[in-house]
N, C-alpha and C positions, 0 to 999 in steps of 0.2 A: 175577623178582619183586623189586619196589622194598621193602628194608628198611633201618628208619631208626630208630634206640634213640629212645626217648624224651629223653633231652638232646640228640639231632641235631634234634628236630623242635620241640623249645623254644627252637634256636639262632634253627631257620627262621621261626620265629613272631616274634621279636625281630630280624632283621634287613630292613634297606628300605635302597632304592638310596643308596650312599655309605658303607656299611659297612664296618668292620674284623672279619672273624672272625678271633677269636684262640683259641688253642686247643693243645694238647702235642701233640706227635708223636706219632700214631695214633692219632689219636679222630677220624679220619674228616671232616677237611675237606673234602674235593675231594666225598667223600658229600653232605655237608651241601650246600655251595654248589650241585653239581645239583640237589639236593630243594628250593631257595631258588628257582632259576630255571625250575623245573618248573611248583613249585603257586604262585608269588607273582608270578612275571615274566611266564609266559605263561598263567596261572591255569589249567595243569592240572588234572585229577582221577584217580582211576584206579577203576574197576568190581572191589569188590571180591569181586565172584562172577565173574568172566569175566578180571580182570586187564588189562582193555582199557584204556587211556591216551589220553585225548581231551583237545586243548589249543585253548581258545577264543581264545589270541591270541598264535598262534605269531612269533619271533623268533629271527636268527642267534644263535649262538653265537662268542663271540670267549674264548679260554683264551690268555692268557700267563704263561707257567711256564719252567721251567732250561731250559736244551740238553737237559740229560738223561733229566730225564721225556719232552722230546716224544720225544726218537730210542726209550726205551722203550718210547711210548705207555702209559703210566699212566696218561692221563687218559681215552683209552681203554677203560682194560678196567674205569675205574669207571664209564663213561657204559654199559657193556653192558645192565644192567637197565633203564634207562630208554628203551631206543630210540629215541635221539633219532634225526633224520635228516642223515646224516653230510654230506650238501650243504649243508647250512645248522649246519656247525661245523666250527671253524678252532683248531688248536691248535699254537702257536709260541712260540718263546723271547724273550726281553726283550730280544736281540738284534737282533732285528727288529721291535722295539712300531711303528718308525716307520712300516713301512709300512702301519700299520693309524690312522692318526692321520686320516684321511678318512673313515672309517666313521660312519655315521648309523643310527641308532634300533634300535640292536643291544643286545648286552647282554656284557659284559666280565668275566671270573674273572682277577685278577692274584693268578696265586700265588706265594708265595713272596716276598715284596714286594723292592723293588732302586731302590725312591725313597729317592732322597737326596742332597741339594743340591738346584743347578738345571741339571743338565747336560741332553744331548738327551734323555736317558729322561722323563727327569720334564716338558720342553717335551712331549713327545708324548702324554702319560699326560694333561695337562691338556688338550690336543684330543680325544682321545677323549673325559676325563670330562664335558665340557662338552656331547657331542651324545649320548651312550649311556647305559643305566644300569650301572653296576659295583658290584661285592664285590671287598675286597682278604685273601688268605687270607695268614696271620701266626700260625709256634710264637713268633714273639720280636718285639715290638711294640717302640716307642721307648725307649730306654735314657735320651733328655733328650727334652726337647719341641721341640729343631729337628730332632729327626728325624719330629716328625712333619706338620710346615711344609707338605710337598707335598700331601698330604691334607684338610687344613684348607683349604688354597686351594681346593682341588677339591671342599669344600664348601662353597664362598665363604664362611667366614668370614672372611677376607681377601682384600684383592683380589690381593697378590702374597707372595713371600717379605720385598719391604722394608716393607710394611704389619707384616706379622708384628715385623719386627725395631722397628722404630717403638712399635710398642706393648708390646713383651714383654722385650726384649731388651736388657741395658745389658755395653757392652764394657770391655774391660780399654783401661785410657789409656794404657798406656805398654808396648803390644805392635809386633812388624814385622808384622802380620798378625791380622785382626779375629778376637778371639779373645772368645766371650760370657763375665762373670765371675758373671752371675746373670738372673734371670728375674722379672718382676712381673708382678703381674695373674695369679699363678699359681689361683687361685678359677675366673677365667674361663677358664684352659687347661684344667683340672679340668672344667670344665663341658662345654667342646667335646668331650673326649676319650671321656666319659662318653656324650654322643650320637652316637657313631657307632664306639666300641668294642663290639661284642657277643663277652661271653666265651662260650668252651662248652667246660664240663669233663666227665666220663665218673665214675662209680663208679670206684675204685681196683679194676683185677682183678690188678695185679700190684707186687710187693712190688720196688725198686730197690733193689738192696746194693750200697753204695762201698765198696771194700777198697782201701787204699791203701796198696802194700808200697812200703818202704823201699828205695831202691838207693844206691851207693859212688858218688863220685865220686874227681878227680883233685886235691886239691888244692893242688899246687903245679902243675901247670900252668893250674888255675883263675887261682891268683895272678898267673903268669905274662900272662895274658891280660889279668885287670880292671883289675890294679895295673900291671903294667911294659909294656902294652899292645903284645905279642909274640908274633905268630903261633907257636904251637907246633906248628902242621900241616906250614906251610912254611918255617919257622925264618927270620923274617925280619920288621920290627918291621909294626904294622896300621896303616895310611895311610889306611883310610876308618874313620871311624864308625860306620860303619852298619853294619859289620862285627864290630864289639865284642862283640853280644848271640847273633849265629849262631856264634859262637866259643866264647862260653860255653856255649851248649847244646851246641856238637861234643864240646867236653871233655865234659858232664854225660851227654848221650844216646849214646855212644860206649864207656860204659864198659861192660866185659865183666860189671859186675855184672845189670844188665838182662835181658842174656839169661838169668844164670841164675835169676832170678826170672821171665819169662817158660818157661825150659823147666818150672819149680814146678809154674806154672799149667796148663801144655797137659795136664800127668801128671793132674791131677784133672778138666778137663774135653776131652774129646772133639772138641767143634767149637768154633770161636772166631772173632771176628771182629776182627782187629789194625790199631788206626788207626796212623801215624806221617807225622812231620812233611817230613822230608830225606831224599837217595837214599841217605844213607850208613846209613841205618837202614832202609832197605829192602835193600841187600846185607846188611848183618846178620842179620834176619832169614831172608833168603833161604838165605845159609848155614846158618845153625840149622836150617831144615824142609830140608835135602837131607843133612843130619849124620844127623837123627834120621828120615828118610825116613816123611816126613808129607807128605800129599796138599796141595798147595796152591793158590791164583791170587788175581792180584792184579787193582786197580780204582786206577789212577795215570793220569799222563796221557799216557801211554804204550799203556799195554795196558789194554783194556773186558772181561775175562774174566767169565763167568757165574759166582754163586755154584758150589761144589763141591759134591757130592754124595756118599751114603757116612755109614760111621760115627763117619771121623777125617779131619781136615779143619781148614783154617784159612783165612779169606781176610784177604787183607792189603791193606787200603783207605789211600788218601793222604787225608789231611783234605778240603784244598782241594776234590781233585777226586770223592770218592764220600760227604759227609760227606749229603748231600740224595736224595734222588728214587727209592729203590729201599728193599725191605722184607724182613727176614727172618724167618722163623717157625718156621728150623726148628736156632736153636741160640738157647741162655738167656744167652750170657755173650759181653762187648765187651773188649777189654785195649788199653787207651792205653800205647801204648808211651814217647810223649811226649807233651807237654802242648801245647795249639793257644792262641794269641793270646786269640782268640775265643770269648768265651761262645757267641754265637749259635752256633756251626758244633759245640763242645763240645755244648748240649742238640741239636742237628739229629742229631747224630751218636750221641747216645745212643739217639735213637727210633728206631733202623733196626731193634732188635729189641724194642721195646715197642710192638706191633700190638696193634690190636682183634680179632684173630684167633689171637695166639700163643697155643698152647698149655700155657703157661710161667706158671707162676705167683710165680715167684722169676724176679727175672734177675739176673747180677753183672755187675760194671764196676769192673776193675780199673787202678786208678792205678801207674804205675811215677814216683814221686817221690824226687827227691835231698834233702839238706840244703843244698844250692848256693845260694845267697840269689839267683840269678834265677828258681832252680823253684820256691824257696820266693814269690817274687813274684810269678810269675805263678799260683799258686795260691792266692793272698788273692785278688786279682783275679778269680779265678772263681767263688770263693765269693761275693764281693759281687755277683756278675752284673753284671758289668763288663770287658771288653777292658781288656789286659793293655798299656802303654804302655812301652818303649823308651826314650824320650826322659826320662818319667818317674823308672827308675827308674834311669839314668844322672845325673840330675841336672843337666839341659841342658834 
């Protein structure tokens, strides 16, 4: 049986082809957008004495979403109540949008959105949008208004990206590389965005506590690294750049203090779910749970192990690679072991245990933070829901 809260079906009533559903981690997108394509796209209905689903003007299904939903088919086992008919629905990753760029009078779910610029995705996203009708599903919508450029085209309010930049966009003069320093006509961005954003929020059922314990760093080999720019790993001076800032987090995320504010936390709760950034903090951990012989498995890009099962338990997810596409209901509490670049992939990564199903009416989400003025930087950064810059806070 098809069930849909009443703000999924306020979502569905407010959206039409070209749409952005926007919406937090677990309030039931992928719900929402089938119930859009159901009763709007092929104007189902459904017999509510009999439960029978009759569709007056049926159409393929096209889903592009992660790698990892498709291989776990999630989108799957949220199409189960709807019976759609599985020959006439395609579910792939953005990986492959190309080969679907010749489709005609279909109808498209991009989840998880992955436009941005003008690379081959976003060429191919404009083929389809231009013969198809589509929804594009988004926890984290544009940060500036050139991320949302490829969209706009694709409701022709422009003809290209340089239309866009023509009318909206004035650059820095005295850059090696086009770099925007502001935005005009922001009234009329405001207006675009407003016709084809549709939000959909959910009653709060669950209460989000940030603790953010405090950890030790090294600071003279901090020093060592920002100031006198000196490998302290392999004692020998830093020749790249780019190197600078994974250095300072080796010193920060590295320290033995972490762990012991990580074992604080495992002692008060039971199950947990441990994000971290680097492999050197995944052997860290690793050793800690075979110290205190605690049940574990990890989600890297390595090993795809199933949540664990049990009374005590910890899974240990890499950002990058498990930070999207999988749901947990059956523990309240997340521990950042370090801190991620990325707003976007930090809120994705929070909602893996803030379901519309958890059972949990408190969840915690605990911060492991230094006083290191890059943790401390890339935690302004997150607060302002902004990706964390490098370049920035080097002074380059």
């Amino acid at each position: 049986m098809i069930e849909l809260d009443d703000y999924q079906q306020d979502a569905i009533d407010r959206l039409k082809n070209g749409s952005i559903l926007y919406a937090d981690v677990g309030t039931g997108k992928s719900r929402t957008a089938l119930g859009y394509f159901l009763f709007k796209e092929c104007e189902g209905s459904i017999n509510k004495s009999t439960g029978y689903i009759s569709i007056k003007k049926p159409k393929d299904l096209y889903i592009i979403t992660t790698a990892k939903k498709r291989d776990d088919k999630e989108w799957e086992k949220e199409m189960t109540p709807f019976l759609f008919d599985n020959d006439h629905v395609t579910v792939d990753s953005w990986n492959n949008i190309k080969k679907y760029q010749n489709v005609y009078g279909s109808f498209f779910i991009f989840d998880e959105q992955r436009l941005v610029g003008s690379g081959a995705w976003v060429k191919a996203f404009y083929k389809i949008a231009n013969k198809n009708h589509w929804i594009l599903l988004t926890a984290t919508p544009g940060d500036a208004w050139k991320d949302y450029i490829p969209v706009f085209v694709a409701n022709r309010f422009y003809k290209n990206k340089t239309d866009f930049e023509r009318q909206h966009c004035v650059f820095k003069r005295f850059s090696k590389y086009p770099q925007i320093e502001r935005y005009i006509g922001n009234r009329i961005l405001s207006e675009h965005r407003d016709q084809i954003l549709v939000r959909m929020s959910k009653e709060l059922t669950t209460n989000r506590n940030h603790i953010y314990l405090n950890c030790m760093y090294n600071k003279d080999k901090y020093r060592l690294v920002s100031k006198d720019h000196w490998d302290v790993f392999d004692n020998k001076p830093i020749e790249e750049t780019g190197k600078m800032c994974y250095l300072m987090r080796k010193v920060v995320n590295s320290d033995l203090s972490r762990l012991n504010q990580l074992m604080t936390i495992l002692e008060e709760h039971k199950r947990t779910i441990i994000f971290y950034n680097f492999t050197y903090e995944l052997e860290m951990i690793r050793d800690l749970m075979k110290q205190i012989d605690l049940k574990y498995a990890e989600w890297n890009g390595q090993k795809h192990e199933r949540l664990p099962e049990g009374d005590r338990w910890c899974y240990i997810v890499q950002y990058t690679a498990g930070a999207e596409g999988w749901e947990c209901t059956s523990t309240d509490t997340i521990i950042f072991f370090s801190q991620n670049y990325s707003y976007k992939i930090l809120t994705q990564s929070e909602g893996r245990i803030d379901r519309r199903n958890t059972p949990y009416k408190n969840l915690y989400y605990y911060h492991l933070i230094s006083n290191a003025p890059i943790d401390k930087g890339i935690l302004r950064s997150l607060k302002c829901k902004k990706d964390f810059n490098e370049k920035s806070f080097l002074g380059r």
